[in-house]
C-alpha positions as CSV (number, residue, x, y, z in Angstrom):
1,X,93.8,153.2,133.5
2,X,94.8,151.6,137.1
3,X,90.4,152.3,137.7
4,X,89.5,150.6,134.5
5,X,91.4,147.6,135.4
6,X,89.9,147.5,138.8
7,X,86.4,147.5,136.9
8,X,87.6,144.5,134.7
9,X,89.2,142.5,137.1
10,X,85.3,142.7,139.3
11,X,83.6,141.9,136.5
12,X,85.9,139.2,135.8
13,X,85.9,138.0,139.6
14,X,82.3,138.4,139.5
15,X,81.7,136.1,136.4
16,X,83.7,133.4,137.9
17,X,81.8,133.2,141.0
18,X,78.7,133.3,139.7
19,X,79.9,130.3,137.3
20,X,81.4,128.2,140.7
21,X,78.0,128.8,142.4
22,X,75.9,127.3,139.4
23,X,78.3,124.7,139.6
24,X,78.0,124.0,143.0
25,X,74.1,123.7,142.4
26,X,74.2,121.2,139.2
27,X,76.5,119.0,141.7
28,X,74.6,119.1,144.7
29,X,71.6,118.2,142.4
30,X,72.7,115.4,140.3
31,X,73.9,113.6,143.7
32,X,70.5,114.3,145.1
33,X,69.2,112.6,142.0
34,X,71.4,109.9,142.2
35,X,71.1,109.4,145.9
36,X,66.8,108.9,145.4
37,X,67.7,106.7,142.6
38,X,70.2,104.8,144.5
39,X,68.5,100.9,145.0
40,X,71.5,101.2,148.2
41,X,69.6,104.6,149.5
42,X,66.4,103.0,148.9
43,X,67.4,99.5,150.7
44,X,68.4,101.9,153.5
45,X,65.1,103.8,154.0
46,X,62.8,101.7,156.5
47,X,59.5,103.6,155.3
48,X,60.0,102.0,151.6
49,X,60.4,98.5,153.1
50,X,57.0,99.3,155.3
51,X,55.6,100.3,152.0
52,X,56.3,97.4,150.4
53,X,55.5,95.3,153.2
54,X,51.8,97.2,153.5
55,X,51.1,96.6,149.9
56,X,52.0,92.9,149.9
57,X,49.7,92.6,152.7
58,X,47.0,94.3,151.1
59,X,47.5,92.0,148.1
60,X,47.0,88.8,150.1
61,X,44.6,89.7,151.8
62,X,42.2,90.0,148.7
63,X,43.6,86.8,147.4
64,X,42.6,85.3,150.6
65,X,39.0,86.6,150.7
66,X,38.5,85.4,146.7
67,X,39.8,82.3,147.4
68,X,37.0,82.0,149.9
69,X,34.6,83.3,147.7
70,X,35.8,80.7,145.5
71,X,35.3,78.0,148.1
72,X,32.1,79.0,149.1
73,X,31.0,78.9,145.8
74,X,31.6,75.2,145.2
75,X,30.2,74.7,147.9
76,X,26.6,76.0,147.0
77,X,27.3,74.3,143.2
78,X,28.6,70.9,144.9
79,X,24.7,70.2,147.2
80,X,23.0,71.6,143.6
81,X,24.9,68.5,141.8
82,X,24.9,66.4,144.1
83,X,28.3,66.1,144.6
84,X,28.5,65.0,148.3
85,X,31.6,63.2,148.6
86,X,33.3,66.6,147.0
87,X,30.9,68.9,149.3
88,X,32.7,66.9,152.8
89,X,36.4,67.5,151.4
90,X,35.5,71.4,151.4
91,X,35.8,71.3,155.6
92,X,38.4,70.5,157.6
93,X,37.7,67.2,159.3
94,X,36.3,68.8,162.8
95,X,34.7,71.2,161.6
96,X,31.9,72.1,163.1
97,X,28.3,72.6,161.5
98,X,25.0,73.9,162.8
99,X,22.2,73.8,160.6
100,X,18.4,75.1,161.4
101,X,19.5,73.9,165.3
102,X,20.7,70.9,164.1
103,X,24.8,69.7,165.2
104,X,26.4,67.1,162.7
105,X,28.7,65.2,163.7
106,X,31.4,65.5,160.9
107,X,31.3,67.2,157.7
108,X,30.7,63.7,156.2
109,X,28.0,62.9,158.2
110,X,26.7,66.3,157.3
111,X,26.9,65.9,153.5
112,X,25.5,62.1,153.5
113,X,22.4,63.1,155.3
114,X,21.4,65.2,152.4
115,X,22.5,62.7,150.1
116,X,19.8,60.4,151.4
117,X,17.2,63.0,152.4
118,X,17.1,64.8,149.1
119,X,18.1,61.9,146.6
120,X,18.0,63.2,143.1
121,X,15.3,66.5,144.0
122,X,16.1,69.6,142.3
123,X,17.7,71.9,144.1
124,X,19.4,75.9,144.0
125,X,21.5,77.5,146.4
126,X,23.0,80.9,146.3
127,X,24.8,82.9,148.8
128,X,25.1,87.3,148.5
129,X,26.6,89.9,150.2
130,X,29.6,88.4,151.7
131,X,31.4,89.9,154.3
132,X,34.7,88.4,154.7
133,X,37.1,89.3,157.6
134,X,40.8,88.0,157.5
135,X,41.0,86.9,161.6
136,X,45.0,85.9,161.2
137,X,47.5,84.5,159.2
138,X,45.2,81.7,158.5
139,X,41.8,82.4,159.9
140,X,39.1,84.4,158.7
141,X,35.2,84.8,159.3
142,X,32.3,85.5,156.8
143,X,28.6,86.3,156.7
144,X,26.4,85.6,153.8
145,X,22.9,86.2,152.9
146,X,21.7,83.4,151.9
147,X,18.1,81.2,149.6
148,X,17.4,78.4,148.7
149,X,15.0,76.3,146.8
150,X,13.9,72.4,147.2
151,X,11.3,70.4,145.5
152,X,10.6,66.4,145.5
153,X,9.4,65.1,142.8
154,X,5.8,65.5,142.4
155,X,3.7,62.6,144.0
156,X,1.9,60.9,146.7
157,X,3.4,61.4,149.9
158,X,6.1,63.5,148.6
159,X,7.6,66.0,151.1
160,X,6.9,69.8,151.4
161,X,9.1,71.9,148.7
162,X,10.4,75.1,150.4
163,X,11.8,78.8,149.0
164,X,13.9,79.8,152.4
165,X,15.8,82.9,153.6
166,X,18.4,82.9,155.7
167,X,22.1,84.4,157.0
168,X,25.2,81.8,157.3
169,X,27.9,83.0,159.8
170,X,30.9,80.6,159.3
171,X,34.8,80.8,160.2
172,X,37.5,79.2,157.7
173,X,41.1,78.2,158.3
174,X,44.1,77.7,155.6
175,X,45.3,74.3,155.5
176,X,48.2,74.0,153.6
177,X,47.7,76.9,151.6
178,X,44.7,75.8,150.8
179,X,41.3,77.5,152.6
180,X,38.5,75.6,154.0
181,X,35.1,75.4,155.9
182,X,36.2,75.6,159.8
183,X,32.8,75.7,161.1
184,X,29.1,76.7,159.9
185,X,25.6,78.5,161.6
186,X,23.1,78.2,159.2
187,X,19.9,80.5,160.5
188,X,16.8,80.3,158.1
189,X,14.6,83.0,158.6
190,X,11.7,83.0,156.6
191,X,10.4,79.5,154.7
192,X,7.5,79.6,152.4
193,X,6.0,76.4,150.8
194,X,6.1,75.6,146.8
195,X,4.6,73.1,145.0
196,X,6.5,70.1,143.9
197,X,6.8,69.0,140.5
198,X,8.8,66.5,137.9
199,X,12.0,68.6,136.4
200,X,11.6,68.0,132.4
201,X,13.8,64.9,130.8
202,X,16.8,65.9,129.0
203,X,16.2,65.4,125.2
204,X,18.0,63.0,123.1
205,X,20.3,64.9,120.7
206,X,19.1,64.9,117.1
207,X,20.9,62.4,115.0
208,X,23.6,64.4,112.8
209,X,22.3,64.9,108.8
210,X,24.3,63.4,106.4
211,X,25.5,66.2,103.6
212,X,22.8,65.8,100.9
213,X,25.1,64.4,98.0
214,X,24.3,65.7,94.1
């Protein structure tokens, strides 16, 4: 009798540990849980905050370098339309620009001397293969590949149309949050002639057609 009791109360003594020990384990666990899900543990860990910090970087640093894609766009659209009071504003106001071994003195002067050499003559420029470094807080550098085609209208005396090749290498700055044209080397490499000629008038619109009536 006394050894069957013995066996019980084991068994019995064995049960309840085993139960304290799974206990133990479903505590220890949910406060793990709750500690990694804990904003305080979180706000406490510095590598979370150097995460964070890393990815905001990341993210403005590829706002920064479309922004100057941006800018550097407008810039080729502004000389195609002729848009030369529009084309200056893109600089900052000492900037400095280099053009074929030519220095201008502002980025007015710059813009108004193709005003009055090119007049109204058709014109496209495109940029590729930017490679935009981020230099500082507000400082960067690019390289472009770079064409572009002028003609003069078609005539006597008219000047030499040219295809050209070339490479810019420029450095921009942030102005109050806003990034612009801090200086400009403009390197053509290869210019071959073109023909001029007379770009086509624009057609009238047709005159609207009054519903035919019954």
């Amino acid at each position: 009798m006394h050894t069957q009791e013995a066996k019980n109360t084991s068994a019995w003594r064995s049960r309840v540990g085993a139960s304290a020990l799974a206990a133990a384990v479903l505590v220890v666990g949910g406060l793990s849980a709750v500690a990694l899900a804990s904003p305080s543990a979180n706000a406490h860990d510095p590598s979370a905050s150097d995460g964070s910090r890393s990815l905001a970087a990341k993210v403005q640093r590829l706002e920064d370098i479309e922004d100057i894609h941006q800018l550097k766009a407008r810039y080729f659209r502004f000389v195609d339309e002729k848009k030369h009071d529009e084309l200056a504003a893109l600089f900052t106001p000492h900037a400095k620009l280099v053009t074929d071994g030519i220095t201008w003195k502002s980025p007015k002067d710059f813009a108004y001397t193709i005003r009055d050499l090119t007049g109204k003559a058709p014109s496209a420029h495109s940029g590729m293969m930017p490679e935009i470094t981020i230099t500082g807080p507000n400082k960067a550098s690019g390289i472009w590949s770079m064409q572009d085609v002028l003609t003069f209208p078609a005539g006597k005396d008219a000047p030499q149309g040219h295809h050209g090749y070339g490479q810019y290498r420029e450095t921009y700055r942030k102005v109050d949050g806003k990034w612009l044209i801090d200086s400009v080397l403009l390197t053509r490499f290869r210019m071959d002639p073109i023909p001029n000629w007379n770009p086509p008038k624009t057609p009238d619109a047709a005159p609207s057609q009054a519903a035919p009536t019954k």
